[in-house]
PDB file of N, CA, C, O and CB in Angstrom:
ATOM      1  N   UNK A   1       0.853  -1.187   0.000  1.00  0.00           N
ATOM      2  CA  UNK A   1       0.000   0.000   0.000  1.00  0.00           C
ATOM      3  C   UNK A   1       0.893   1.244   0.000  1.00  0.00           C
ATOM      4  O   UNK A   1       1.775   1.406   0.843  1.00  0.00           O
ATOM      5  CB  UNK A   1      -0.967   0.002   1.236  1.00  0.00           C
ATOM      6  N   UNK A   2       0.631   2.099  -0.964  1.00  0.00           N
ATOM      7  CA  UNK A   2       1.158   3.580  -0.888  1.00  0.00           C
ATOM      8  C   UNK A   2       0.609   4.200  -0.269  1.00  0.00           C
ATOM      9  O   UNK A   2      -0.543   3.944   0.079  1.00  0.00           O
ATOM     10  CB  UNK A   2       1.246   4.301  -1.843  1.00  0.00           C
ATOM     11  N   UNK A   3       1.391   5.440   0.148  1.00  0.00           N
ATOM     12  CA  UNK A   3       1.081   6.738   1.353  1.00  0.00           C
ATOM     13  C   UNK A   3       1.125   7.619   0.127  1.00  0.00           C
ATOM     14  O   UNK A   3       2.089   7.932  -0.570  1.00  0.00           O
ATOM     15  CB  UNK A   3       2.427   7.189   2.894  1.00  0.00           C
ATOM     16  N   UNK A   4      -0.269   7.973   0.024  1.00  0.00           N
ATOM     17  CA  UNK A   4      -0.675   9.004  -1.078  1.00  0.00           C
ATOM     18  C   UNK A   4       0.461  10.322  -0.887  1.00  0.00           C
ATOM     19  O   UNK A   4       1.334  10.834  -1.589  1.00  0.00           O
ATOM     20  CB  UNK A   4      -2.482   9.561  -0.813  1.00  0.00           C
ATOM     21  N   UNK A   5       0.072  10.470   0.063  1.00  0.00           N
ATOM     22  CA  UNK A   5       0.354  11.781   0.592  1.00  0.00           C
ATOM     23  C   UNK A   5       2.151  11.888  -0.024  1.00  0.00           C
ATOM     24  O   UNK A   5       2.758  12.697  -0.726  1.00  0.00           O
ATOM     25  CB  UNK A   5       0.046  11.813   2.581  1.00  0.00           C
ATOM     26  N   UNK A   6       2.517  10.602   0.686  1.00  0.00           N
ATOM     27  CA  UNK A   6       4.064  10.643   0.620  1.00  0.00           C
ATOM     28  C   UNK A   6       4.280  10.444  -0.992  1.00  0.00           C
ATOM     29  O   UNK A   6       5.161  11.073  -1.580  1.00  0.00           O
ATOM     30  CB  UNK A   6       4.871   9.327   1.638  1.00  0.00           C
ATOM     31  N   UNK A   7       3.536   9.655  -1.568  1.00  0.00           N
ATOM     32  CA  UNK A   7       3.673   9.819  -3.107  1.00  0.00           C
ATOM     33  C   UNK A   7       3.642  11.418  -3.768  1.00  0.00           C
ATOM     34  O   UNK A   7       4.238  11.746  -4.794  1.00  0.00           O
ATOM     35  CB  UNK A   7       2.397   8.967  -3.755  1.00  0.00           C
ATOM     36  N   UNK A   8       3.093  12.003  -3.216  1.00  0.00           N
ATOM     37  CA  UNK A   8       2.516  13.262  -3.779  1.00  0.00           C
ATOM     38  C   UNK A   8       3.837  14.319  -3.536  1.00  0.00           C
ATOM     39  O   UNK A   8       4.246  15.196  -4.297  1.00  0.00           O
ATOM     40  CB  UNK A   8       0.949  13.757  -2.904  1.00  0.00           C
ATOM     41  N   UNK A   9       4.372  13.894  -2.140  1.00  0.00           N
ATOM     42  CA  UNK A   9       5.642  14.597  -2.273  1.00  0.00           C
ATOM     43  C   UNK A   9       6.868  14.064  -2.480  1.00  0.00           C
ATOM     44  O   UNK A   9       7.771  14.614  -1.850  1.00  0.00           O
ATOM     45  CB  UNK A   9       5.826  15.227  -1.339  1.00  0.00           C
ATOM     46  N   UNK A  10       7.248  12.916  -3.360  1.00  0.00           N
ATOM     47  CA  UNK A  10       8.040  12.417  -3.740  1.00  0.00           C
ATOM     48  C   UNK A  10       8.012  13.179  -5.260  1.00  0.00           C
ATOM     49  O   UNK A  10       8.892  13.816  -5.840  1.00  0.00           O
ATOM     50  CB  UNK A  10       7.896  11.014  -3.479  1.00  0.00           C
ATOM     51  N   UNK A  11       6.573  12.828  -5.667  1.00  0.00           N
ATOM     52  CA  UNK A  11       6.700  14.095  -7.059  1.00  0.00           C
ATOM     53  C   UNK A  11       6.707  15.143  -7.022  1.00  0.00           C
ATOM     54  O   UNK A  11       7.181  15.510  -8.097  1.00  0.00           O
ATOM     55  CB  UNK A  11       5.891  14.255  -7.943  1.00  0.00           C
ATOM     56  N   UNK A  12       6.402  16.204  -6.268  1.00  0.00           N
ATOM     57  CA  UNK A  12       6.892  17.261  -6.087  1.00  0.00           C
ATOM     58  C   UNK A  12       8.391  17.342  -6.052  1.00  0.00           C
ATOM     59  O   UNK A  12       8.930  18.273  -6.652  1.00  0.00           O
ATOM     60  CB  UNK A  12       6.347  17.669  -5.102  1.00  0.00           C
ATOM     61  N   UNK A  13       8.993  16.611  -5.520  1.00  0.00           N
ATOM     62  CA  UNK A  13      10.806  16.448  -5.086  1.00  0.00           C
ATOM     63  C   UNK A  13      11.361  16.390  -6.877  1.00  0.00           C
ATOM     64  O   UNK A  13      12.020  17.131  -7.607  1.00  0.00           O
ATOM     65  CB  UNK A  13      11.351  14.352  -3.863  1.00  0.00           C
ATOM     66  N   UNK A  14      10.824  15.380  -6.984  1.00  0.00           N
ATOM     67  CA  UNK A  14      11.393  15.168  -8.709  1.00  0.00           C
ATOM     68  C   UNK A  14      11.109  15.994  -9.917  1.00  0.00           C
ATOM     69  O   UNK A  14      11.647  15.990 -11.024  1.00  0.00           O
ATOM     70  CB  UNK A  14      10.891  13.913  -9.275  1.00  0.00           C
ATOM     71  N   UNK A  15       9.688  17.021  -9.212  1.00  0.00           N
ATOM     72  CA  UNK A  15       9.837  18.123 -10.025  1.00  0.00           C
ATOM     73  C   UNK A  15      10.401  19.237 -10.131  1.00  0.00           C
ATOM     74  O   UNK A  15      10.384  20.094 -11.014  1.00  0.00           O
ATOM     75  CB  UNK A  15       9.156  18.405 -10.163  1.00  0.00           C
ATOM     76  N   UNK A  16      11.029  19.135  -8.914  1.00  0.00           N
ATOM     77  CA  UNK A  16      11.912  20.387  -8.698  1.00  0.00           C
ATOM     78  C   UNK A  16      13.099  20.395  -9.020  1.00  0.00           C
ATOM     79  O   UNK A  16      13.900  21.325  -8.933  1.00  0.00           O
ATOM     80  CB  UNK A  16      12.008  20.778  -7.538  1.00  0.00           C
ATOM     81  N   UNK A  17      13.326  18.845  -9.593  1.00  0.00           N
ATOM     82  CA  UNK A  17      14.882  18.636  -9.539  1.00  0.00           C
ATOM     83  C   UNK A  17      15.067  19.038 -11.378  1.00  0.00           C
ATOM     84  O   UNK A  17      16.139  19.276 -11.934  1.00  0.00           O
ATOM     85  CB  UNK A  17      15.455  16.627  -8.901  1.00  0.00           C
ATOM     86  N   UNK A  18      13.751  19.017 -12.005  1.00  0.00           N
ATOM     87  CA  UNK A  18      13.579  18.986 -13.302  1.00  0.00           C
ATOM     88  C   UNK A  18      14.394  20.918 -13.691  1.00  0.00           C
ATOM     89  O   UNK A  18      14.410  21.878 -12.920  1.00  0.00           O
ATOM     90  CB  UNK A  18      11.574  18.578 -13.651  1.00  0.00           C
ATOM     91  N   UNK A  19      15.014  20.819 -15.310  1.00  0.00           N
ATOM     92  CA  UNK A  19      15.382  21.319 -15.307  1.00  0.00           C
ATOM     93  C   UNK A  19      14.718  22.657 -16.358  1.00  0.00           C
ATOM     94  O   UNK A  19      14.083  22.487 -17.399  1.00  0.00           O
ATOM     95  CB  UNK A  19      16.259  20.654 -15.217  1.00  0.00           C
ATOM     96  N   UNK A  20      15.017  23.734 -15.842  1.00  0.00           N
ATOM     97  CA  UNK A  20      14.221  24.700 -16.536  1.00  0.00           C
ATOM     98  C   UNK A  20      15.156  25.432 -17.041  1.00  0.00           C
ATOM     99  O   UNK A  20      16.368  25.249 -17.153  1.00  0.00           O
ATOM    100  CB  UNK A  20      13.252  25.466 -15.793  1.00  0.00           C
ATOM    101  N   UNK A  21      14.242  26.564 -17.432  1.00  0.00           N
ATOM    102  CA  UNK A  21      15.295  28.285 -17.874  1.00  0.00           C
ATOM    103  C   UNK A  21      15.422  28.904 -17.066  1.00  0.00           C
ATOM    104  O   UNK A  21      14.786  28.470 -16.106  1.00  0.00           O
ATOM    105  CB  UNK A  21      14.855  29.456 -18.814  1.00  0.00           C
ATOM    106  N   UNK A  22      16.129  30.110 -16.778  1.00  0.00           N
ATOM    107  CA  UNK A  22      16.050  30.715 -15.606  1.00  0.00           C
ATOM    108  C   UNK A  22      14.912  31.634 -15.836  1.00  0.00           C
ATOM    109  O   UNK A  22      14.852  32.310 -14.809  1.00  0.00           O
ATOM    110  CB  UNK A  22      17.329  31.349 -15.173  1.00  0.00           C
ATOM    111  N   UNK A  23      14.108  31.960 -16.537  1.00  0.00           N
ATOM    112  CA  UNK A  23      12.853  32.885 -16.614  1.00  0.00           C
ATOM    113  C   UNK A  23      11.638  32.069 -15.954  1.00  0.00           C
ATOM    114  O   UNK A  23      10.674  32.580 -15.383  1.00  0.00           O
ATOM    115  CB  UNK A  23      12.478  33.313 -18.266  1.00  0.00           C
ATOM    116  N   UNK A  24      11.863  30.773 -16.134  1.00  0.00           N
ATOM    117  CA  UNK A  24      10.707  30.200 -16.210  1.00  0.00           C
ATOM    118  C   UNK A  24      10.738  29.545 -14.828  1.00  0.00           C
ATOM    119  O   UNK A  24       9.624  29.292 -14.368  1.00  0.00           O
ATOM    120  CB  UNK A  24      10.524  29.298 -17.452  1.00  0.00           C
ATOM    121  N   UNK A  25      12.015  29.153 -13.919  1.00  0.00           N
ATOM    122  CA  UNK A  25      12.343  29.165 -12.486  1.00  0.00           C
ATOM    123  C   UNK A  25      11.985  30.379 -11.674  1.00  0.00           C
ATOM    124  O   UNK A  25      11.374  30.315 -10.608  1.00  0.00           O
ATOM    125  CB  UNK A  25      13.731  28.968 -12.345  1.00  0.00           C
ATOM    126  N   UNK A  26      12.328  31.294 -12.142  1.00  0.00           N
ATOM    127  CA  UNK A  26      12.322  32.506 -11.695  1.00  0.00           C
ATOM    128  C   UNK A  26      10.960  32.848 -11.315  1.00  0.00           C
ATOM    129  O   UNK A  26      10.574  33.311 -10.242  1.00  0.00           O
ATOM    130  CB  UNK A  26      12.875  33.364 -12.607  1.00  0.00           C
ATOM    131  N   UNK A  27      10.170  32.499 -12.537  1.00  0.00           N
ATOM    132  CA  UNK A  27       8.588  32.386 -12.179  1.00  0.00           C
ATOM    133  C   UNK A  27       8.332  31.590 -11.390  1.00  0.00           C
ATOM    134  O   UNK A  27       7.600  31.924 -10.459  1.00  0.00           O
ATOM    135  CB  UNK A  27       7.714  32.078 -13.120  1.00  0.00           C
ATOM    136  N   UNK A  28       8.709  30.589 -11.448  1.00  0.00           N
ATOM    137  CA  UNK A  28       7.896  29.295 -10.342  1.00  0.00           C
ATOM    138  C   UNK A  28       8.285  29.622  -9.287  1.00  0.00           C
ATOM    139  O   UNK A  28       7.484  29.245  -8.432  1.00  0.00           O
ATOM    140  CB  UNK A  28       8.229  27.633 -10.422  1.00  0.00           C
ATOM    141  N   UNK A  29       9.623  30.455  -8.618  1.00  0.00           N
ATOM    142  CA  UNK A  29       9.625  30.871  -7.788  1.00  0.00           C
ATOM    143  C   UNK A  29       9.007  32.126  -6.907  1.00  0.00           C
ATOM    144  O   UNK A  29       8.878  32.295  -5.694  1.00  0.00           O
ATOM    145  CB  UNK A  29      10.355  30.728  -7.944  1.00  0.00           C
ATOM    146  N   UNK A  30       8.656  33.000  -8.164  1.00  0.00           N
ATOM    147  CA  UNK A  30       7.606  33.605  -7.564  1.00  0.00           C
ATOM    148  C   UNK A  30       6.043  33.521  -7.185  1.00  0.00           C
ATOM    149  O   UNK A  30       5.381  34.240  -6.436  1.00  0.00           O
ATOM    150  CB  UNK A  30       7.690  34.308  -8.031  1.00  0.00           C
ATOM    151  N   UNK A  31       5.781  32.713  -7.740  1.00  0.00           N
ATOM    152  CA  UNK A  31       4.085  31.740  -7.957  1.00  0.00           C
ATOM    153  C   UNK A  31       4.359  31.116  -6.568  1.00  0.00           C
ATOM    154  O   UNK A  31       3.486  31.464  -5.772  1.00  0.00           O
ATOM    155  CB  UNK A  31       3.839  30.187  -9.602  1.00  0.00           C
ATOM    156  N   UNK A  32       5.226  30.365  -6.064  1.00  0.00           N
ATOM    157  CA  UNK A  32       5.816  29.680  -4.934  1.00  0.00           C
ATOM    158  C   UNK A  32       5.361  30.938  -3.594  1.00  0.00           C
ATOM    159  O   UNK A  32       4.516  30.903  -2.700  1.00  0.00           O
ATOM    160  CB  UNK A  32       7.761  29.371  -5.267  1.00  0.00           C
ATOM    161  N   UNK A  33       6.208  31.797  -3.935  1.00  0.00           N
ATOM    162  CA  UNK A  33       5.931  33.249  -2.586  1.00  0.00           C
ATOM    163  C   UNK A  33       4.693  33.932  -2.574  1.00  0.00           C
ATOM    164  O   UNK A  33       4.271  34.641  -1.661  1.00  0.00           O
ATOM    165  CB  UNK A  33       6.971  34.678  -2.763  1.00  0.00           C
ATOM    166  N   UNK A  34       3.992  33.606  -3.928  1.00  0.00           N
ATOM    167  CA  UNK A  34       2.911  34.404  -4.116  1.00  0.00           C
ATOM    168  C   UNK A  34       1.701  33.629  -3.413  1.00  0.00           C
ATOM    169  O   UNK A  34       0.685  34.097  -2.899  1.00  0.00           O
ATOM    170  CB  UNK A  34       2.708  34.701  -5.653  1.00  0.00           C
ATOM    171  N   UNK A  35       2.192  32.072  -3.570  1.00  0.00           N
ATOM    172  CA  UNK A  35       1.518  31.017  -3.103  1.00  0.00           C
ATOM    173  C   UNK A  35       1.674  31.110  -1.755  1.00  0.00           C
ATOM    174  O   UNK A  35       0.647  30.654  -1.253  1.00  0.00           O
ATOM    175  CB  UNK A  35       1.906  29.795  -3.626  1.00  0.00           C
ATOM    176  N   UNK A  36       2.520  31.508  -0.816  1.00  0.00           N
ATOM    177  CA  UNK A  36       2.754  31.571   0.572  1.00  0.00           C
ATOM    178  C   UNK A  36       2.087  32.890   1.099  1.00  0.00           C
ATOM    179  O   UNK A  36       1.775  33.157   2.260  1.00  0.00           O
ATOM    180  CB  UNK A  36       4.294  31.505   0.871  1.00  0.00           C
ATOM    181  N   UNK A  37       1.999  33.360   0.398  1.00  0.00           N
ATOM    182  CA  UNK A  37       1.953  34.892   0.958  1.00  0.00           C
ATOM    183  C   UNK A  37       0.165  34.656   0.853  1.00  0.00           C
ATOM    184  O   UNK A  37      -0.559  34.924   1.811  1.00  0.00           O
ATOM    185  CB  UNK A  37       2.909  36.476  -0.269  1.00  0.00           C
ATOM    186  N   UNK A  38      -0.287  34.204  -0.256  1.00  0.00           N
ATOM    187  CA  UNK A  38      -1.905  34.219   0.153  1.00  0.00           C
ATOM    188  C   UNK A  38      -2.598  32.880   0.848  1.00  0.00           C
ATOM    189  O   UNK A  38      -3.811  32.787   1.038  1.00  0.00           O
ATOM    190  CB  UNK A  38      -2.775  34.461  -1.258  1.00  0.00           C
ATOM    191  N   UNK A  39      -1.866  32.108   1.110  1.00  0.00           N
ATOM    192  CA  UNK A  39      -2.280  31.438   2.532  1.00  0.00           C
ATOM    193  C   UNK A  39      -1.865  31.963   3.588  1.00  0.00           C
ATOM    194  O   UNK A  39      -2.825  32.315   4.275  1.00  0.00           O
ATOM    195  CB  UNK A  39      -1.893  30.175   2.733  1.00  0.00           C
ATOM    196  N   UNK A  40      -0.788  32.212   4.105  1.00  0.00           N
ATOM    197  CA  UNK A  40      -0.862  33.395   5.099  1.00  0.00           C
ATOM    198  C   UNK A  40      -1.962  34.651   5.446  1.00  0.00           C
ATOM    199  O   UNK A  40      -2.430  34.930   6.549  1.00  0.00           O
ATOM    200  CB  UNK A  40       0.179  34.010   4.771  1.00  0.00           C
ATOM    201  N   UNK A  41      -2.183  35.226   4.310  1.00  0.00           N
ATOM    202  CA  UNK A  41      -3.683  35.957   3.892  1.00  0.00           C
ATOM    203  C   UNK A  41      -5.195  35.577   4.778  1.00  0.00           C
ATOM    204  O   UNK A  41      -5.924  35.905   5.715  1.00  0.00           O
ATOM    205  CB  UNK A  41      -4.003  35.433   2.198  1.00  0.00           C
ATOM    206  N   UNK A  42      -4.980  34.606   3.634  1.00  0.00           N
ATOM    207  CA  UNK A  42      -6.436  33.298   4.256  1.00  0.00           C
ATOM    208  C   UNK A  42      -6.129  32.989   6.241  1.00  0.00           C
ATOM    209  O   UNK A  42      -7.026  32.817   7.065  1.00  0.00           O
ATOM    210  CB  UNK A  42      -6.028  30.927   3.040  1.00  0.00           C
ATOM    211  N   UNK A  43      -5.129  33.000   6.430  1.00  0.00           N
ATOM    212  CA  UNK A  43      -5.386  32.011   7.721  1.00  0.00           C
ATOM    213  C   UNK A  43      -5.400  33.234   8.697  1.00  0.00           C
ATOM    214  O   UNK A  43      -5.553  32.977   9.892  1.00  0.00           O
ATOM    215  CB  UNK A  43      -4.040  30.653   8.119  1.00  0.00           C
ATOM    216  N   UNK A  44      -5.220  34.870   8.214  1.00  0.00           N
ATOM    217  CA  UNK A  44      -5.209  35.905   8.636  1.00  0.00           C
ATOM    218  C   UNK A  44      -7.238  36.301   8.841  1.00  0.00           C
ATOM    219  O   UNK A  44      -8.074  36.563   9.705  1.00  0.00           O
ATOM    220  CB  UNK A  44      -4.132  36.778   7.540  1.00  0.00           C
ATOM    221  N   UNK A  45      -7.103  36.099   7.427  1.00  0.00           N
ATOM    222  CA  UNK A  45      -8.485  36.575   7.183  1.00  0.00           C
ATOM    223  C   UNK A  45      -9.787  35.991   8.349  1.00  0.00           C
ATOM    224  O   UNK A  45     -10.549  36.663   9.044  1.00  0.00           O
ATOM    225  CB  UNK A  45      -8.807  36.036   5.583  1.00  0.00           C
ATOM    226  N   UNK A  46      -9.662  34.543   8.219  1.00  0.00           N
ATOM    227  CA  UNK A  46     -10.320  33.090   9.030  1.00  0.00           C
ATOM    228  C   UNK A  46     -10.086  33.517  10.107  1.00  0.00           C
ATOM    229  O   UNK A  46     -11.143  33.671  10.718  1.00  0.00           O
ATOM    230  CB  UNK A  46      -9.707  31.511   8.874  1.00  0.00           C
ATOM    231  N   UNK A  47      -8.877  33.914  10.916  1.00  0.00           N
ATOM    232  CA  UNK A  47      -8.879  34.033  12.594  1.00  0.00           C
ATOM    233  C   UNK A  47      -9.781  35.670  12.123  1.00  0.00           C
ATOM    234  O   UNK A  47     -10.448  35.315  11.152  1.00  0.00           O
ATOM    235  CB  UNK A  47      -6.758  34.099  13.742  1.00  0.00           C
ATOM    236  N   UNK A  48      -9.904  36.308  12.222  1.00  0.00           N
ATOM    237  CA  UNK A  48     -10.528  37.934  11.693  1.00  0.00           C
ATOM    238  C   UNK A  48     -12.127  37.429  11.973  1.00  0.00           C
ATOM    239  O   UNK A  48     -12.872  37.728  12.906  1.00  0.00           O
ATOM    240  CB  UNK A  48     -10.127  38.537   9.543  1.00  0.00           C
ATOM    241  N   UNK A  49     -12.374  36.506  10.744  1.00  0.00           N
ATOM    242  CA  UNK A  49     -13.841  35.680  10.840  1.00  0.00           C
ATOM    243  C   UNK A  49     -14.089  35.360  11.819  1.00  0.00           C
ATOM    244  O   UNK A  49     -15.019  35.838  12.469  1.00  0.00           O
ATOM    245  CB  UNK A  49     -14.087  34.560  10.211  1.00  0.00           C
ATOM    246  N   UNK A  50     -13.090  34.177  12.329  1.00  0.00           N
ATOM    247  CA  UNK A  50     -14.367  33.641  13.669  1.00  0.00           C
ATOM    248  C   UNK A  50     -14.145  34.863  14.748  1.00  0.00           C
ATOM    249  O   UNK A  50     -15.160  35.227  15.343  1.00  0.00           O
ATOM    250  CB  UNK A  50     -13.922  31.699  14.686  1.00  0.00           C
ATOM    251  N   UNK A  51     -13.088  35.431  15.009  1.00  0.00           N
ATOM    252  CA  UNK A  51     -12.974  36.751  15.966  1.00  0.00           C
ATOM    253  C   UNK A  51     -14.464  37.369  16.004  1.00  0.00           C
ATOM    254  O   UNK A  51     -15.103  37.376  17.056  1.00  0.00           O
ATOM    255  CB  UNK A  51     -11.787  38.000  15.301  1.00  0.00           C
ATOM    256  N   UNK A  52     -14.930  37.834  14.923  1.00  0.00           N
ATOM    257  CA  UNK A  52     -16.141  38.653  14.905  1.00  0.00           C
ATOM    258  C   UNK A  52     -17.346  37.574  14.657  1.00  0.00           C
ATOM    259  O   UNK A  52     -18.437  38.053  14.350  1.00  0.00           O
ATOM    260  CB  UNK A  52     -16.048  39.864  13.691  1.00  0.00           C
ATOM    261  N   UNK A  53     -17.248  36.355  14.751  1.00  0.00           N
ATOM    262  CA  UNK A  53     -18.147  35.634  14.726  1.00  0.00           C
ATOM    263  C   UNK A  53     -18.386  35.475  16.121  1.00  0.00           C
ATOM    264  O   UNK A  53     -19.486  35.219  16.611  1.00  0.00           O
ATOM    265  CB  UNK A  53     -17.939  34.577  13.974  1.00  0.00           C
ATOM    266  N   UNK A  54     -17.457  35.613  16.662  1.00  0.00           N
ATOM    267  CA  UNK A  54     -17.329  35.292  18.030  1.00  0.00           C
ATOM    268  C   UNK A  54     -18.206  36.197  18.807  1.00  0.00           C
ATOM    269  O   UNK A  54     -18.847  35.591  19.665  1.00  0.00           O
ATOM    270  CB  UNK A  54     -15.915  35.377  18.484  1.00  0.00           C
ATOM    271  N   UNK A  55     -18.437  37.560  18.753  1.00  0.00           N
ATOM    272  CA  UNK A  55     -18.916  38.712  19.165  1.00  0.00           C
ATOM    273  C   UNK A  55     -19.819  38.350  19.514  1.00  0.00           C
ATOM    274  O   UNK A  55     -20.547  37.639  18.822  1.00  0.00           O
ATOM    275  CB  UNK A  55     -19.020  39.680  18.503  1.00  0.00           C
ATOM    276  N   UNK A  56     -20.121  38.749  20.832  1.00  0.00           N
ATOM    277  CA  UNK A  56     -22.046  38.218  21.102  1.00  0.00           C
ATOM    278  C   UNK A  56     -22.764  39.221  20.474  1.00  0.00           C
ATOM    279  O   UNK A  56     -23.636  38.647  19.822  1.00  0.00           O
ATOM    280  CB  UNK A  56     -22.787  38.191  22.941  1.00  0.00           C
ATOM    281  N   UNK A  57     -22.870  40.623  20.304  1.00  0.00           N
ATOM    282  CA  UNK A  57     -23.915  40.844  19.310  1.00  0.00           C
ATOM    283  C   UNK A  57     -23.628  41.012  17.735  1.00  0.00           C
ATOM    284  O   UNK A  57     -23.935  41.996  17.061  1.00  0.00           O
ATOM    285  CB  UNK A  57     -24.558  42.003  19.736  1.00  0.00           C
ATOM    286  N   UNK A  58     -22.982  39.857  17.294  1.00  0.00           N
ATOM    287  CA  UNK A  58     -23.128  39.482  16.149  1.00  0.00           C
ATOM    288  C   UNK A  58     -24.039  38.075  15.969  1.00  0.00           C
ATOM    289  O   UNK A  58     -23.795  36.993  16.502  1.00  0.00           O
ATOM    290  CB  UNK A  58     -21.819  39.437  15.675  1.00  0.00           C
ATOM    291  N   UNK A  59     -25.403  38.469  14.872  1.00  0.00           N
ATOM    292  CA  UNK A  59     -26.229  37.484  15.027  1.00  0.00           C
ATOM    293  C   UNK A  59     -26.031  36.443  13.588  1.00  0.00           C
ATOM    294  O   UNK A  59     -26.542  36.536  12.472  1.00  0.00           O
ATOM    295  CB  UNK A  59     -27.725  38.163  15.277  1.00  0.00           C
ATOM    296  N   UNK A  60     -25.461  35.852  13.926  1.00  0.00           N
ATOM    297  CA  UNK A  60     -24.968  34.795  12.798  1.00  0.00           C
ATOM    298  C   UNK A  60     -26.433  34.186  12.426  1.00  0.00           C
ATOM    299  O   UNK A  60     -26.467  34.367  11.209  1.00  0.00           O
ATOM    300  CB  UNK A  60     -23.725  33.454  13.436  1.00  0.00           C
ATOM    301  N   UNK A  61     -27.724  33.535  12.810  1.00  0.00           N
ATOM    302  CA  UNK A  61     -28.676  33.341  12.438  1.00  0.00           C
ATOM    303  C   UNK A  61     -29.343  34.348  11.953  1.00  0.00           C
ATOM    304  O   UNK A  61     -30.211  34.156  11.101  1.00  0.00           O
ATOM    305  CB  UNK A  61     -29.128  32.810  13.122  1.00  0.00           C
ATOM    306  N   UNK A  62     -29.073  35.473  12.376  1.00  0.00           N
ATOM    307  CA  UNK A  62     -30.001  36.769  11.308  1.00  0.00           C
ATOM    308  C   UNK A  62     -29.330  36.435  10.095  1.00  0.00           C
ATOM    309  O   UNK A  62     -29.881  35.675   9.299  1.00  0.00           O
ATOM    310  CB  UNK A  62     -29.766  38.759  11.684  1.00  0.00           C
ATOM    311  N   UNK A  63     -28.066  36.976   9.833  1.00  0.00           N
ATOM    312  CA  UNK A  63     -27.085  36.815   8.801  1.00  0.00           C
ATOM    313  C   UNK A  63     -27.619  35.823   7.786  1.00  0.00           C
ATOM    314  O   UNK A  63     -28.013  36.194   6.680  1.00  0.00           O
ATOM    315  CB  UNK A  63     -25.738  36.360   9.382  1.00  0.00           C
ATOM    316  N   UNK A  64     -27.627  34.324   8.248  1.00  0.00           N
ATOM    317  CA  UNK A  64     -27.580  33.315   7.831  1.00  0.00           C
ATOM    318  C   UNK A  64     -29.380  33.655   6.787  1.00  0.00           C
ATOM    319  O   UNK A  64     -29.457  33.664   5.558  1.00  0.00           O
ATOM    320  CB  UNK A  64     -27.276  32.093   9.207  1.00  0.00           C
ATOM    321  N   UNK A  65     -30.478  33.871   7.692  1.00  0.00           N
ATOM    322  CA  UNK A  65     -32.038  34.434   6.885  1.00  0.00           C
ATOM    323  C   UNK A  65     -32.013  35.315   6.138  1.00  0.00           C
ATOM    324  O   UNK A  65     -32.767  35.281   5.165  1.00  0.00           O
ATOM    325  CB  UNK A  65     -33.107  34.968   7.641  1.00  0.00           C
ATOM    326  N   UNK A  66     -31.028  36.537   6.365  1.00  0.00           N
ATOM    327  CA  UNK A  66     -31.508  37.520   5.042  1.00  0.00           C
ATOM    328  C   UNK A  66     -30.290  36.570   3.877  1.00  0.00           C
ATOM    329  O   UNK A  66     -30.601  36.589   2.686  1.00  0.00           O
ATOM    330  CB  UNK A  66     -31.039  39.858   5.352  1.00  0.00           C
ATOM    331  N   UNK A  67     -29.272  35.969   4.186  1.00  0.00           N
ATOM    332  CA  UNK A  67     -28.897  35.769   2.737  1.00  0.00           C
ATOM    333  C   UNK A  67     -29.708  34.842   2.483  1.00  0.00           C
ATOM    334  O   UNK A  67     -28.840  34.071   2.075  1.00  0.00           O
ATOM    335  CB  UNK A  67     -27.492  35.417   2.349  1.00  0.00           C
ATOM    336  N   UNK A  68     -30.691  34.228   2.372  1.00  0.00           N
ATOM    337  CA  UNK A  68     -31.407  32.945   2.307  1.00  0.00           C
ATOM    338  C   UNK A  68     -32.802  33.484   1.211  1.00  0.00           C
ATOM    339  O   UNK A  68     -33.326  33.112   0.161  1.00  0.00           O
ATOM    340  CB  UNK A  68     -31.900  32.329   4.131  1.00  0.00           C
ATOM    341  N   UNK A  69     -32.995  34.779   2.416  1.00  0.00           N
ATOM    342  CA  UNK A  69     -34.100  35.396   1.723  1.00  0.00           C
ATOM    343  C   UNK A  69     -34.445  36.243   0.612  1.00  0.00           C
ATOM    344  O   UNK A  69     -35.528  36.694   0.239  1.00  0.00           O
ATOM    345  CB  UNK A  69     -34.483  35.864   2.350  1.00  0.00           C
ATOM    346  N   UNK A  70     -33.139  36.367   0.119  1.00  0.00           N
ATOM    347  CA  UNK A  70     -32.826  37.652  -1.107  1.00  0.00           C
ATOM    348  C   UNK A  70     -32.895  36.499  -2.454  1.00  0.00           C
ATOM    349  O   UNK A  70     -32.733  36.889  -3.610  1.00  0.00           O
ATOM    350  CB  UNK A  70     -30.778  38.711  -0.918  1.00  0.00           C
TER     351      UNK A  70
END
């Protein structure tokens, strides 16, 4: 039985080892930071969310009826 997971980053490993141009590295390396930088974003954004979800007079069941009802 394979470990998906571990399969998944065994190809990642062998794709990195693959050989490019430097324009086209150069990109993947920025797609790479650009890729870090907006999950960082997201996991910014999500603690922000439940923070104000959290609020007792925030009524998450009102919320939840008018988008339901439009």
């Amino acid at each position: 039985m394979v470990d998906i997971s571990h399969a998944d980053e065994q190809k990642g490993a062998v794709a990195s080892r693959q050989r490019s141009c430097k324009e086209c590295f150069k990109q993947a390396e920025e797609n790479q930071a650009k890729k870090k930088l907006l999950q960082e974003q997201a996991k910014v954004n999500l603690r922000a969310m439940e923070d104000w979800l959290s609020r007792p007079e925030v009524d998450v069941a009102g919320l939840v009826s008018d988008e339901t009802s439009q």
